[in-house]
N, C-alpha and C positions, 0 to 999 in steps of 0.2 A: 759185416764185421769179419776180420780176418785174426786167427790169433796164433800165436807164435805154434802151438801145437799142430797147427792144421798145415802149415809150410811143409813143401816137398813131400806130400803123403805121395803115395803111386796109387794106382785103380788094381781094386780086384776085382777078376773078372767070376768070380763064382762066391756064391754068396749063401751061408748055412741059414738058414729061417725054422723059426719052431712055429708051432700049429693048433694054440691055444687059447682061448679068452683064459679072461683071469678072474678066480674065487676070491671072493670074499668072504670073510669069517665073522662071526656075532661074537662078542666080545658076553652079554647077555642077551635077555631076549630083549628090552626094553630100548635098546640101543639101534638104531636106524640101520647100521654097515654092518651088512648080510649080506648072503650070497644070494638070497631071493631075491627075482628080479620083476615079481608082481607088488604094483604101487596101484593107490589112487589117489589123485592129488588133487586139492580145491584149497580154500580157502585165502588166495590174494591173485592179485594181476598176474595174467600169464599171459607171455609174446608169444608167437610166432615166427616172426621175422618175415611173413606171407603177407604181401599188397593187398591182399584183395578180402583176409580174414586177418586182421594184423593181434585180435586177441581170442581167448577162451576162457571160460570159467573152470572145468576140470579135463582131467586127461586122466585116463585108466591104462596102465601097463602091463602086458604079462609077456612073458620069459621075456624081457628085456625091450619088446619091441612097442611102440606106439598101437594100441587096439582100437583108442576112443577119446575125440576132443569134444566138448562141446558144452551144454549146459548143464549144471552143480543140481538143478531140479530133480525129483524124482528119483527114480532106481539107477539113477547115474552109474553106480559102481554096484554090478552084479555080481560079484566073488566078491563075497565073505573073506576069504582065508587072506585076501589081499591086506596089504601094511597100508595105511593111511596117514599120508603126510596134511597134517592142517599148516598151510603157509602162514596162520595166524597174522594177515596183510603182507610177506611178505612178498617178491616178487619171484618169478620164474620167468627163464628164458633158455632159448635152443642156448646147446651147449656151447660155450664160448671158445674161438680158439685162436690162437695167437698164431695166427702168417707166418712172422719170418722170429723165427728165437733159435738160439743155440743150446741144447739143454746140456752138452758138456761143461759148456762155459757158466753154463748158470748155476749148477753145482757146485764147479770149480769154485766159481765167486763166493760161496759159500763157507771154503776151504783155504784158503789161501788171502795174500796179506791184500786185502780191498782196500783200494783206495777211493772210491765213489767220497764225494764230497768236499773232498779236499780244497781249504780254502785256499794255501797261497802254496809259493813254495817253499816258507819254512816251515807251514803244515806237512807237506809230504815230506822235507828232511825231519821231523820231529817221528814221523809214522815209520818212517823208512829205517832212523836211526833205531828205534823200538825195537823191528824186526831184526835187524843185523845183531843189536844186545841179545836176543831172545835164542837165535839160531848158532851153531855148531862155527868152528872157527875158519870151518874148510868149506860152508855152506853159499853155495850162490843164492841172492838175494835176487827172489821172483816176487814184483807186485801187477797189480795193475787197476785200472778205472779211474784215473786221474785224467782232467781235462782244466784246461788253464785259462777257457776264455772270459772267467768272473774275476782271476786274478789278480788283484792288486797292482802286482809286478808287470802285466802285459804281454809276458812272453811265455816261452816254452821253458822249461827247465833244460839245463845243460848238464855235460861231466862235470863242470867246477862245481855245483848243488850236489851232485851227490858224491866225488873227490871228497867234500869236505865231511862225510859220513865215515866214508871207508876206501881206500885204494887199494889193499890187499888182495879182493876177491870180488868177482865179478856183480853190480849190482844192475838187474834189467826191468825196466818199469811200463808196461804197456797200457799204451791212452787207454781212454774209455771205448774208442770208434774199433780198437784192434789194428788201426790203419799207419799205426807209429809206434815206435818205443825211442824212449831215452836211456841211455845207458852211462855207467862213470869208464874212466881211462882205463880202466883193469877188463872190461870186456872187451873196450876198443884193441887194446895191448890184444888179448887173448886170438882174437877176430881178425887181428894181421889187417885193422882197416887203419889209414893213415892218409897222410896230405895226397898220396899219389895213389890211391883205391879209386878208380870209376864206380861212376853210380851206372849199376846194373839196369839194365830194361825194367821199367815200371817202377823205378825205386830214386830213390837221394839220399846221398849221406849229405848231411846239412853242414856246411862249412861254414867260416868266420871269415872275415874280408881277409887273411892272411893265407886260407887255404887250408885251416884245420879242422877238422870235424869236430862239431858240438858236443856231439853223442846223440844228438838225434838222428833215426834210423827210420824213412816212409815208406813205408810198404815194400816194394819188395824189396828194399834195402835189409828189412829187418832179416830176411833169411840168411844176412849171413852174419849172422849174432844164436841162429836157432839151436843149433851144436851145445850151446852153453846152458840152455834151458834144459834141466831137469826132464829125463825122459818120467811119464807117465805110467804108473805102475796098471797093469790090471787089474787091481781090489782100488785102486784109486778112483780108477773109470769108473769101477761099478757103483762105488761110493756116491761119484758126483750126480752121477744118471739117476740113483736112487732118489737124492735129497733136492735134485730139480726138480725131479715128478711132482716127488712130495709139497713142494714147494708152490708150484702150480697146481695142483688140485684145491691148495689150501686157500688160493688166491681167485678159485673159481674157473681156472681155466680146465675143461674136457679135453685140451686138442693142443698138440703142438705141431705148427711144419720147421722141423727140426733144420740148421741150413748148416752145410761143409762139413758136413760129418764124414769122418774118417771110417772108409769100406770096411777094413777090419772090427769095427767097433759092432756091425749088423751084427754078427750072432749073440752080444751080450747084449744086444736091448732085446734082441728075441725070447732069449734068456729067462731074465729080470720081465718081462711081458706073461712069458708064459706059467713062471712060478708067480707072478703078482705083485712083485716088489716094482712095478713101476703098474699105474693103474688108471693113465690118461692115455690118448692116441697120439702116436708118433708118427710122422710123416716126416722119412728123410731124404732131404736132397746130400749127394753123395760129394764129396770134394777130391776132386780134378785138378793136378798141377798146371798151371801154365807156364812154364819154364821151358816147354818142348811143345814140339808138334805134335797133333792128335789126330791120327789117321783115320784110328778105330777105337770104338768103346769096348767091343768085345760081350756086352752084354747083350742079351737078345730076348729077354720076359724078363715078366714083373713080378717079385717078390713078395709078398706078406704074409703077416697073421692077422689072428684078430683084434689088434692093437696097434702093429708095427708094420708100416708098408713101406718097402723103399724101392720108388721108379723113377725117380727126377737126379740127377746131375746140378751143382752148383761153379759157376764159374764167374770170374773177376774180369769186370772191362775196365774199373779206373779205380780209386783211391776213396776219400773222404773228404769234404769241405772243410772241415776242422783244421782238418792239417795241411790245407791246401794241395790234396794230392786230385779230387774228383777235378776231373779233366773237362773243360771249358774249352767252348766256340773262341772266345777273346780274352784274353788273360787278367787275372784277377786286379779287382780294382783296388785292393790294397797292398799290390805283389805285380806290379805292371809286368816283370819279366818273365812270371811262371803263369801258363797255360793248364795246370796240373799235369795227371800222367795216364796215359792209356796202358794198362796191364797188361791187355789182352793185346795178338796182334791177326789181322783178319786172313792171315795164311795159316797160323795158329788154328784157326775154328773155321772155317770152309768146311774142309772136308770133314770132319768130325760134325758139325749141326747135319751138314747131309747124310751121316750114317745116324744122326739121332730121331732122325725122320722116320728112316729105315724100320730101327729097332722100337720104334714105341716108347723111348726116354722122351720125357719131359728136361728141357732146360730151363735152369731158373738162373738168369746173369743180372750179376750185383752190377749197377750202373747207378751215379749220382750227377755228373754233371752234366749240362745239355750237349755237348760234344758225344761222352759215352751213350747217352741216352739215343741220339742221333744213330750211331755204327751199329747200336747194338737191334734198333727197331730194324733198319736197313740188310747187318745181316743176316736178323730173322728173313725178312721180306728176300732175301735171294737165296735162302734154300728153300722157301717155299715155293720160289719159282723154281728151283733148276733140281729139287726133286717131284715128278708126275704124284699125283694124290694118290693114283692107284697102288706105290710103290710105299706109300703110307701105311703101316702099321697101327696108327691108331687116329684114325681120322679127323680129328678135332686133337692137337694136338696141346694146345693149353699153353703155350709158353710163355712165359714170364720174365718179366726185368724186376729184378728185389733194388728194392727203395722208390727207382724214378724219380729223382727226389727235386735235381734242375729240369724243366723241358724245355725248349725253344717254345712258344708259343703255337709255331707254324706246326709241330710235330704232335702236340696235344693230341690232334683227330687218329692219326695213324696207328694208336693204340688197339680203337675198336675196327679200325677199317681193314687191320691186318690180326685179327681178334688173339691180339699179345695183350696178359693180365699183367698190368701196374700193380702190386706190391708195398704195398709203402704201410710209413710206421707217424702214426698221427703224436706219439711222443716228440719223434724227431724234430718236427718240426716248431712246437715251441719253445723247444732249447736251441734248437741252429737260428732259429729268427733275431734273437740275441745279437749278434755277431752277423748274420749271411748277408747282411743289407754293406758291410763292411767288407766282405769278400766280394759280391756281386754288383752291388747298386739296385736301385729298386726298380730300372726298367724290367733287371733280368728276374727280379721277382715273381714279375707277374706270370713266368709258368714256375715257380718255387713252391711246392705240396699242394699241389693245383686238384686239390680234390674234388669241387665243385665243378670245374671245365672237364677232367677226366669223365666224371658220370654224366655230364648232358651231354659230351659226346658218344654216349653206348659204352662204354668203357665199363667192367664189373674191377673192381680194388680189393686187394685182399689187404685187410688190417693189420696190423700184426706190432712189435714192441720193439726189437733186434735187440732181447735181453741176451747178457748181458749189459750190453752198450747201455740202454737205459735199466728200468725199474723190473719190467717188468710186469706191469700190474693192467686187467681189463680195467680199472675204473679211471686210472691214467690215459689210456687210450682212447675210451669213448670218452670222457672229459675234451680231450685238447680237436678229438674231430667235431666236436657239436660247439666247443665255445671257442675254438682259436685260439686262447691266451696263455699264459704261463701258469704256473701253479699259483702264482697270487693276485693273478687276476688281471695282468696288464696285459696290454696287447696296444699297436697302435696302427695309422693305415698303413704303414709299409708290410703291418703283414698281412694286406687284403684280406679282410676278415670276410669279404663275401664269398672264400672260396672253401665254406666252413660248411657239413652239410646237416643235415637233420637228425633226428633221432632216429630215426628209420631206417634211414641212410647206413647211420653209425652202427646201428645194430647188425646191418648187413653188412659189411665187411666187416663184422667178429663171427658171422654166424655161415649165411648161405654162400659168399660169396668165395671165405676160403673153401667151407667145402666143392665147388666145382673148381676151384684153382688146385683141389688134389682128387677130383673124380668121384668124390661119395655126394656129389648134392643129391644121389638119386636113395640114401640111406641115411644121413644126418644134415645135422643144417638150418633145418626149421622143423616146428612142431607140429606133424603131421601125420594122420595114420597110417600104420605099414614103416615110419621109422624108427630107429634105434633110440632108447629114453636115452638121450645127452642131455642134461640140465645145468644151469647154472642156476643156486637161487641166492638171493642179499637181499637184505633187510628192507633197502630205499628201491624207490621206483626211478629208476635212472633214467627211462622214458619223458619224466613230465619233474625231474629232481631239478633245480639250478644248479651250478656250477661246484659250489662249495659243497653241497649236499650231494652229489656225485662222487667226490673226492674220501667224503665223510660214511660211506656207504659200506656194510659187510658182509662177507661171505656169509650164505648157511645153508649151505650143502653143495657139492660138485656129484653129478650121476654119471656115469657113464654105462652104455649097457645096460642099462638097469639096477647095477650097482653102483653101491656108494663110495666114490675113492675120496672122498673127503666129507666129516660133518662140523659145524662148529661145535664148541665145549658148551657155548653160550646157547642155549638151548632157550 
């Protein structure tokens, strides 16, 4: 996801980090969210996420760290003074954590005019008109999470949809993917974009058979509408970052790998970390322009606390399948002239992957169609030839393509063989299946969220949601990876349902699997002694739950460290 915020940021090369876990306070004594971070805990199913011991009956925790898995019999839990959670059946699992999310945007979405759901497009002129009544007379009109592919209408919305809202002042509406916006004539006007604007590298202004722009703006077309977007206050940021956290804790996720986070933004989630107002792990990949050549990163060590680590880089090789921008081997099959769009360009990143080599950055490049997918495994593979290993910073270096979402079939293997972690968001794909067979045809399906052919080729997947694009939610995620279908249950062969994988599976890409896609599998991950108490616990055993009873499942309680960043009321 790309969102109009994150356009044209610069890299900072020095980066302020605080140096704190984070307290929790008892509200009473009777009340679970403490700062004590000695537990014992028994009474329902408890994972692992480990092959070879896949359950436990209790686990003993002191100052925060795993002491003792094993059996509920006996003197199990030798300290007295410890706090005793009875799961009264429900279940426990390593702490969950979302891969790829955006936790600015996720707040944001929180804050600002949502369009998630939206049924046609007199729904979004009915929402949109709302907002424009509601707001100041001089106020520009920011929404976004509309997507069109359930549409009645069949298309995109245009300037003449929202023209007939407001022409006075600029109105900008950004898809669900981040990967587009549509704007009326009063931004186009503002934006100096018109019949004779070229479409920028990596971008489209979408024209009419006459030559005039829609108002639809792809990817990096949208940067030059970014001017008009409302800059971002700093009590705004901190706002969003706050009520994401919160947000995700509540939803049971421990972990987020935070993706295109703006450099300046590190010392307030350091911040917000080290006074407690955000209370889940952040792992951020840093957002990197690609508008210019990248020589040098400038960064040369890795940053953290004890919540907030930032050592990976995020960068764009194509667009999105929605909006026809993720960049295709053969041109799309319901769009014969557009092949989508490569963002990236491979003189762009040469030298820059070879000094990330250098310096011990992790890269993690957004790629969705099997074209992108292609350049981007390839350019890994030649700086890892044409930097020596010795010259290697950090020997295993972890690199990543977020989403991976089209593959060639033939390139599948090259994942584990050049040991680059696939990324991907098991949401994504029961919503793009919708529609992808309609962009692609179903030959090219067959490497389309190819999660099944990924893991029997060696390949580890990090799970993850790309909230705000979608929901958001673990129970959405492990849902659509174990059952393939849509939230009401359909699904048919074009979307190869045997490339769906197990529960075990599922649980490992929420569990151990991010953790080594950001270096702690050797301290969270799975449930083991000697690691960090990260929990997630909900009512249903999502393990051995059907599809519907997954979906139907709740929080009751998120741990991290040993403390509680979240319990439910429902007790």
């Amino acid at each position: 996801m790309r969102t109009l915020s994150g356009f044209g940021l610069s890299f900072t090369a020095s980066l302020l980090i605080g140096c704190s876990d984070v307290p929790l306070t008892s509200k009473n004594d009777n009340d679970l969210i403490q700062k004590a971070a000695n537990w014992c805990i028994s009474g329902g199913p408890i994972y692992t996420a480990i092959d070879t011991n896949p359950t436990t009956e209790a686990i003993v925790v002191t100052d925060g760290v795993i002491e003792y898995t094993g059996s509920s019999g006996g003197g199990w839990c030798p300290h007295p003074e410890n706090r005793h959670i009875d799961l009264k059946g429900g279940t426990l699992y390593p702490g969950l954590t979302d891969g790829h999310g955006h936790l600015l945007g996720i707040g944001l979405r929180e804050m600002t005019l949502n369009l998630e759901g939206t049924a046609s497009i007199e729904d979004l002129q009915d929402k949109v008109r709302a907002e424009t009544q509601a707001k100041p007379q001089d106020a520009v009109i920011y929404g976004r999470g509309w997507i069109e592919t359930h549409w009645p209408e069949g298309r995109f919305p245009n300037k003449d949809d929202l023209d007939a809202i407001a022409t006075d002042r600029p109105i900008i509406l950004e898809r669900s993917d981040g990967h587009a916006v549509v704007v009326n004539s009063k931004a186009l006007e503002l934006a100096n974009i018109d019949a004779n604007t070229e479409n920028p590298f990596g971008g489209a202004i979408n024209k009419d058979s006459n030559g005039t722009p829609t108002g639809m703006l792809v990817d990096n077309a949208a940067n030059l509408i970014s001017e008009l977007v409302p800059a971002l206050t700093e009590e705004r940021r901190r706002e969003a970052y706050i009520r994401g956290a919160e947000l995700y804790a509540s939803r049971g996720w421990t972990s987020i790998h935070s993706m295109s986070v703006n450099p300046n933004d590190i010392p307030l989630l350091n911040n917000l970390a080290k006074s407690g107002e955000i209370k889940i792990r952040v792992y951020n990949s840093l957002d990197i322009p690609t508008d210019r050549t990248m020589q040098t990163m400038g960064l040369d060590e890795t940053y953290e606390n004890g919540l907030v680590v930032t050592r990976a880089i995020k960068l764009y090789a194509d667009g999105a399948l929605g909006s026809r921008g993720a960049a295709l081997l053969a041109p799309y099959s319901d769009d014969p002239e557009n092949e989508g769009l490569m963002t990236l360009r491979e003189v762009q990143v040469e030298a820059f992957l070879n000094t990330a080599l250098r310096n011990g950055i992790q890269v993690n490049t957004h790629a969705i169609g099997d074209k992108a997918n292609r350049y981007v495994l390839q350019w890994y593979k030649n700086a890892f030839d044409a930097v020596p290993k010795s010259n290697w910073k950090v020997k295993d270096p972890r690199w990543r393509i977020e989403h991976s979402q089209i593959i060639h079939t033939d390139d599948i293997p090259l994942f584990a063989k050049y040991g680059i972690i696939p990324s991907m968001q098991p949401s994504h794909a029961i919503g793009d299946l919708h529609f992808a067979e309609d962009r692609l045809g179903k030959d090219r399906l067959a490497g389309g969220y190819a999660w099944r052919s990924l893991i029997d080729s060696g390949a580890r997947i990090i799970g993850g949601s790309d909230a705000p694009v979608e929901v958001g939610d673990p129970r959405i995620e492990f849902y659509a990876a174990t059952q393939r279908k849509d939230l009401n249950g359909y699904s048919n062969e074009n979307w190869f349902p045997s490339e769906k994988v197990t529960p075990q599976e599922a649980l490992k890409m929420l569990t151990i699997w991010p953790a080594y896609g950001a270096f702690t599998e050797q301290t969270i991950g799975t449930i083991a002694v000697g690691k960090q108490a990260d929990f997630s616990a909900f009512n249903t055993d999502i393990m051995t739950a059907s599809g519907p009873e997954i979906l139907e499942s709740q929080p009751l309680f998120t741990m991290v460290n040993g403390e509680m960043a979240y319990q439910s009321k429902n007790k």
